[in-house]
C-alpha positions, 0 to 999 in steps of 0.5 A: 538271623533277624527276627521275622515280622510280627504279623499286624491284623486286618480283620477277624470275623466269627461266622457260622461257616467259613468256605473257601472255593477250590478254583480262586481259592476266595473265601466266603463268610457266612453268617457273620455274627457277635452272638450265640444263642443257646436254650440249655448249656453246655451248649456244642456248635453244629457249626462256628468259624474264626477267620483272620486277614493279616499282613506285613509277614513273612515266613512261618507262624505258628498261629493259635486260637484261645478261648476265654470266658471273660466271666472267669479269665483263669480258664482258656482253652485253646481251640485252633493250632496251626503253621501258616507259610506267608510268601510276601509280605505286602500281601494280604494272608487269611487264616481260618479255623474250623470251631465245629463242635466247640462246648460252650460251658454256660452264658457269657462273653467269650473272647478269641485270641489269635496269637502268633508264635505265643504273641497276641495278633487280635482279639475278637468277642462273642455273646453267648446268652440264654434262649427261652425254650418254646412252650414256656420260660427260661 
């Protein structure tokens, strides 16, 4: 039996919040962002979503979402795990993961890794820096 095709990324987005509306089943990406902003670390996401378009798939993936800290490659942890059926494979497939409550260690550039079936699919990075806290310095 043939391998299934490796799914090719179109798009991957962070954002602060993904939807996806019962009805048509769209999906809103609000607050599209690079950068995370945090007076004091370990810091923890209220909110914070991964989102992917992929095509050219067909059949399940196991589609799982690392996180690295590029300041320290060694430690990745992974973040989202999911199985995602793709019906056709000339259609455009959106996977989202819901990272609510996500710890951040410290400052850094981070990266988010989706991989499909233990392959790398896309690669998206975030910024993660120091605030200054009101009424004074860092």
């Amino acid at each position: 039996m043939p391998r299934p095709p490796h799914p090719v990324l179109k798009a991957m987005l962070v954002c602060d919040l993904v939807i996806r509306e019962e009805g048509t089943r769209k999906v809103s990406l609000i607050g599209v962002t690079h950068r995370i902003s945090a007076s004091r670390f370990p810091t923890t996401t209220r909110t914070l979503g991964v989102y992917a378009a992929l095509t050219d798939a067909l059949g399940a993936y196991r589609m799982r979402l690392d996180l690295t800290r590029l300041e320290d490659p060694t430690v990745t942890e992974q973040v989202g795990d999911l199985t995602v059926v793709f019906h056709d494979r000339n259609s455009l497939g959106e996977v989202t993961f819901d990272l609510s409550d996500l710890v951040l260690e410290r400052p850094g550039t981070y990266q988010f890794r989706l991989r499909s079936d233990e392959r790398v699919v896309g690669i998206v990075s975030l910024d993660v820096v120091q605030s200054l806290q009101a009424g004074g310095g860092p």
